[in-house]
C-alpha positions as a printed Julia matrix, in Angstrom:
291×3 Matrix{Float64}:
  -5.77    2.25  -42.83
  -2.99    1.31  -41.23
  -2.91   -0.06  -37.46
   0.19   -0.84  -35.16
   0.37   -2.45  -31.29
   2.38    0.25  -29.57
   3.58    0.41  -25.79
   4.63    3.98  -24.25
   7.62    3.99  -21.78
   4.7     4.37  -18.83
   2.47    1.47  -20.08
   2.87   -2.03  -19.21
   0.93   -3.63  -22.3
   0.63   -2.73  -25.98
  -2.26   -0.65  -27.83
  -3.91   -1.31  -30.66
  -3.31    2.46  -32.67
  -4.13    3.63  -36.13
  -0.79    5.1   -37.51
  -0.04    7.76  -40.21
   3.25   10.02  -41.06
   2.29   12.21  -38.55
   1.58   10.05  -35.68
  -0.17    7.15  -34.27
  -3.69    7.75  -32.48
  -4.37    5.2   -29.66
  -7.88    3.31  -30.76
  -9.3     2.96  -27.42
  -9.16    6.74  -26.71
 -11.74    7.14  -29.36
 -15.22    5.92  -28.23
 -15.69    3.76  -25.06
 -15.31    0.06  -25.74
 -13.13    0.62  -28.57
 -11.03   -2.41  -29.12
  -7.51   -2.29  -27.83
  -6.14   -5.17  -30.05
  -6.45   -5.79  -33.58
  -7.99   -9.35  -33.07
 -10.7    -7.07  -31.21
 -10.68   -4.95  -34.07
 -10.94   -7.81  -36.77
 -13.72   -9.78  -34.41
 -15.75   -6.51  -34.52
 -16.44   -6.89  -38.0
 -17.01   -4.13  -40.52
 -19.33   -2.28  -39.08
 -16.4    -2.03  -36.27
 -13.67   -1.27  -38.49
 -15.7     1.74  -40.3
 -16.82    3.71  -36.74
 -12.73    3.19  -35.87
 -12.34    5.18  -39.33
 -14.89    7.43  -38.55
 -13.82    8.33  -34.89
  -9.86    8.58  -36.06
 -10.77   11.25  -38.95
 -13.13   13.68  -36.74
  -9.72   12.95  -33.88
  -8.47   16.03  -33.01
  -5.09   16.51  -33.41
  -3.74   16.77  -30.13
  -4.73   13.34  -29.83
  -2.09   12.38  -31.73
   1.36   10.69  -29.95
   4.47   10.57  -31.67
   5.99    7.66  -32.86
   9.16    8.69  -31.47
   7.7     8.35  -27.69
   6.7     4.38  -28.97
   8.27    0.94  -28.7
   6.16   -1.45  -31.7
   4.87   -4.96  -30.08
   4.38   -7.2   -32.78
   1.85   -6.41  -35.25
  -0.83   -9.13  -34.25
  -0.68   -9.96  -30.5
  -2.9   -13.2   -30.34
  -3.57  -14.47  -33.73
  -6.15  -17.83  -33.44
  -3.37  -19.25  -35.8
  -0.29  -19.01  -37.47
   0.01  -20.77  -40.39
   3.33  -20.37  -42.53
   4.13  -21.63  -46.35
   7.07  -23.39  -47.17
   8.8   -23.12  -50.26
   6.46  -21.05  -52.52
   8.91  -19.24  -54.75
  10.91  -22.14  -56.92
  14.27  -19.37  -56.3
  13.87  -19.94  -52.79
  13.26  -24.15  -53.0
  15.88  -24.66  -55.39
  18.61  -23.03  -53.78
  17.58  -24.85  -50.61
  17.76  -28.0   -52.69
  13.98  -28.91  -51.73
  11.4   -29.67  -54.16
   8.1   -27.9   -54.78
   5.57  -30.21  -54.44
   1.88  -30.49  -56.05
   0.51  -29.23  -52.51
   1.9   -26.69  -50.25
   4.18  -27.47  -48.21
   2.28  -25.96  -44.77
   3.35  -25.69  -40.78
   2.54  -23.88  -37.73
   4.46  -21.32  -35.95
   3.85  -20.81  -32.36
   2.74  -17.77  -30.8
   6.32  -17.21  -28.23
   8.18  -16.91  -31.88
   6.12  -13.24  -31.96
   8.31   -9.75  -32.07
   7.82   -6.33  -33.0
   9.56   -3.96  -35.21
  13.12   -2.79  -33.9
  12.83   -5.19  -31.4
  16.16   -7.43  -30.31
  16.18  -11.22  -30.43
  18.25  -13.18  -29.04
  19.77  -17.43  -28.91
  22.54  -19.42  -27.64
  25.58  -20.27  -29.95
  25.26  -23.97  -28.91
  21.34  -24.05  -30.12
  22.34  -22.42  -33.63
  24.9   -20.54  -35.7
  22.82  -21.29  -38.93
  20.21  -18.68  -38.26
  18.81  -17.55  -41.58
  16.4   -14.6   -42.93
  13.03  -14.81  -44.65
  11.03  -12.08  -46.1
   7.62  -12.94  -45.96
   4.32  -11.23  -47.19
   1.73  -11.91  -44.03
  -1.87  -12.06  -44.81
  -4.81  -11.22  -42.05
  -7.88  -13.3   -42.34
 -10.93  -11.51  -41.48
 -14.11  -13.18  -42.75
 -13.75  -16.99  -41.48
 -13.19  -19.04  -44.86
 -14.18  -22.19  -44.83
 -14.26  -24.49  -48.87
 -13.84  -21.49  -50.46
 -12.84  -20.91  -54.06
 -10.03  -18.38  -55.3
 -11.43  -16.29  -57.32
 -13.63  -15.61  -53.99
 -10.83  -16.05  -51.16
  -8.85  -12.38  -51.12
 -12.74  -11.13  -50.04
 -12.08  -13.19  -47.04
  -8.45  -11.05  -46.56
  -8.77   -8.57  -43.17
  -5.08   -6.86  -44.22
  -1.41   -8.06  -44.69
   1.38   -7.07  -42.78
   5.23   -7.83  -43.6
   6.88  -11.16  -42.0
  10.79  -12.25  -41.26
  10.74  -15.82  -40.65
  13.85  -16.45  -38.94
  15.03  -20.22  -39.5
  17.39  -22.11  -37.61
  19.05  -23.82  -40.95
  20.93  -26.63  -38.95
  17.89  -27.58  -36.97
  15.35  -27.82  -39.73
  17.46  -30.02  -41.57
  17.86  -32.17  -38.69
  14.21  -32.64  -37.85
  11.38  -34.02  -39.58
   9.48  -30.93  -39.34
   9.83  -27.33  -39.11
   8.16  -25.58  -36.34
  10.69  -26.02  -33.57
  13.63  -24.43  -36.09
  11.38  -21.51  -36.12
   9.92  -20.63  -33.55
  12.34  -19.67  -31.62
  11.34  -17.34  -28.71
  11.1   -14.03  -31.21
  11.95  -16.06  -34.42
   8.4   -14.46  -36.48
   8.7   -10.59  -35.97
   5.69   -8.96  -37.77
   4.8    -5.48  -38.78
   5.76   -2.5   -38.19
   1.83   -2.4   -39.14
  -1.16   -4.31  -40.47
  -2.03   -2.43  -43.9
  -6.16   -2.73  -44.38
  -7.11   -4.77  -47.66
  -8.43   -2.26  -49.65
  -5.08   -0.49  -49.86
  -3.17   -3.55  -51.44
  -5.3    -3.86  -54.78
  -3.28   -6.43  -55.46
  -0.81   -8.43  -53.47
   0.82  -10.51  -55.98
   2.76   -7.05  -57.29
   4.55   -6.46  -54.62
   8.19   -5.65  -54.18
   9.64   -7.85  -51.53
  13.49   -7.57  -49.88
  15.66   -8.37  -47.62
  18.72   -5.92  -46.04
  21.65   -7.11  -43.52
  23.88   -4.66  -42.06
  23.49   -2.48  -45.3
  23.71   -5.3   -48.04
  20.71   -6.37  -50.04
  20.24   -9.71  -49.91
  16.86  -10.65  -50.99
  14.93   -8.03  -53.52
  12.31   -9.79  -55.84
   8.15   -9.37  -55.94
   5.18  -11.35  -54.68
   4.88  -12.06  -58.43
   6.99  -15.0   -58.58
   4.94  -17.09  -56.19
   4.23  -20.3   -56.75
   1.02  -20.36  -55.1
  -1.12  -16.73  -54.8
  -2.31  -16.14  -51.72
  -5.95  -16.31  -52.94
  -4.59  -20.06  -53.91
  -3.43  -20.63  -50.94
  -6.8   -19.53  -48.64
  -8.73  -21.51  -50.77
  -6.22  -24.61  -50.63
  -6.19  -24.0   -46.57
  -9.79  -23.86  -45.94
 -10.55  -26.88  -47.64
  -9.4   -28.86  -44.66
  -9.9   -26.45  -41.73
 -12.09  -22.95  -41.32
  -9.29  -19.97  -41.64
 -10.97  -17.99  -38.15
 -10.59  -14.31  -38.19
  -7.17  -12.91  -36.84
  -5.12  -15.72  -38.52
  -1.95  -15.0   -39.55
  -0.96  -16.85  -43.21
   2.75  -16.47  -43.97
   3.24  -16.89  -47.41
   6.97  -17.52  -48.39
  10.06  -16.23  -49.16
  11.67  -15.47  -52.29
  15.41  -16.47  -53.35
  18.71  -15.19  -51.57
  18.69  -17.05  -48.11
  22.05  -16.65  -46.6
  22.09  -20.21  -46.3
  22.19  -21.32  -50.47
  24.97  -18.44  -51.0
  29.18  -18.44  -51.08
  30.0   -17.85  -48.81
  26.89  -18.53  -46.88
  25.32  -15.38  -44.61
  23.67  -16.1   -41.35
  22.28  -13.85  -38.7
  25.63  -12.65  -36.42
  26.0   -11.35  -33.15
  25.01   -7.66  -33.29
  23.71   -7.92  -36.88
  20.42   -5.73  -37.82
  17.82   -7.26  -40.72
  15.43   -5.16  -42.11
  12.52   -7.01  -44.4
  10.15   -4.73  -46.66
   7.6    -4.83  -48.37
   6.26   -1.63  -50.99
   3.13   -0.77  -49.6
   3.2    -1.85  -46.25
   6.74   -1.06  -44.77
  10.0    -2.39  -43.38
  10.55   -4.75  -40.21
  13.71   -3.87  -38.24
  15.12   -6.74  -36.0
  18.37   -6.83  -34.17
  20.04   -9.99  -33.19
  21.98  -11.05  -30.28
  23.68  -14.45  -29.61
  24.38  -15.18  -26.44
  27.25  -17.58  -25.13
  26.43  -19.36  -22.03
């Protein structure tokens, strides 16, 4: 199944909605106390999860809403964490000229960095005009994992959704670490959806790319990870119990704008779309502002 937050022009907040290619179905219309968020959703458990699959297939279909008529929010609203991976595809840490080291390289994002598909972010010139792109697989925890191994971990995996984490080049080279360069008020746009788990067999075949204004600029597959994302559950919940709802960004393949001649950063006005077969493509538009 796949599930999107989704605001209509006369609602204040987002809805949690199952979508398909003929239109999105708002959850909480199906059965009182329906959740209205995914962490809802994903805190419900499976029992949860299959009356929501139930109640949407029996859905008649004038309970459908166009996704025409919707703005996207960002695929998880209030994750209990977000956890991103540095450098986990050697393309990506060579051309940054960082190494790979025997242990992930791991930070947090904070939850104001959040956006939603086609949504339009915006920073002053004198913060940063080194603004890069990062496709990023996003992985969904929805069993709590705590010391658990990897041949077990992906059972712990709620769904995946697709990730752009947008880096502030000149600022994370500055700094000693590498939250504040990205996380950025809008800086981790997420969806357009959260794809279930049992329709991504297997997320280390996945193609994985990055557009800018029409030019490819990142196009490779979840393959060439250093560290699969089974790996890297079991690595994290060694030290700390992965809650359900947490977000796990897992890295970005070669082509950042910033190892390239001449290098490409995030403009003015410029649109970046990241995609990911299987789940979708994330649309962000970018503004800078001069103050």
């Amino acid at each position: 199944m796949r599930f999107a937050h989704l605001r209509r022009s006369e609602d204040s907040t987002a809805s949690l909605a199952v979508i398909d290619d003929t239109g999105a179905i708002v959850v909480n219309s199906l059965f009182p106390d329906a959740p209205s968020t995914l962490q809802q959703l994903i805190q419900g458990g499976d029992t949860l999860l299959a009356q929501v699959r139930h109640a949407a297939s029996e859905a008649p279909e004038r309970a459908k809403i166009s996704l025409d008529d919707v703005a996207y929010a960002s695929a998880v609203l209030a994750p209990p964490a977000i956890i991103a991976v540095g450098l986990n595809y050697a393309a990506h840490s060579s051309e940054l000229g960082l190494k790979t080291d025997a242990a992930p390289t791991v930070f947090t994002l904070w939850p104001n960095s959040l956006a939603g598909h086609e949504q339009t972010i915006s920073w002053p010139r004198s913060l940063s005009e080194s603004v890069d792109y990062e496709a990023e697989l996003g992985v969904i925890i929805g069993a709590p994992a705590k010391d658990v191994a990897p041949d077990t971990a992906l059972d712990h995996v709620w769904g995946y959704t697709v990730v752009n984490d947008i880096t502030a080049r000149d600022i994370q080279f500055a700094e000693a670490q590498w939250s504040r360069c990205k996380s950025f008020d809008g800086f981790t746009p997420t969806g357009p959806v959260v794809v279930t788990a049992d329709e991504i067999p297997n997320p280390q075949d996945l193609h994985i790319w990055t557009v800018i204004d029409g030019h490819t600029v990142q196009d490779s597959s979840t393959d060439h990870m250093v560290r699969t994302v089974a790996t890297l559950i079991a690595h994290l919940s060694q030290s700390i119990t992965l809650l359900p709802g947490t977000l796990i960004s897992t890295g970005s393949p070669g082509g950042a704008g910033y190892s390239r001649e001449p290098q490409i950063f995030l403009r003015d006005r410029s649109t970046v779309t990241v995609g990911i077969d299987g789940i979708g493509e994330l649309t962000t538009h970018c503004r800078i502002l001069d103050e």
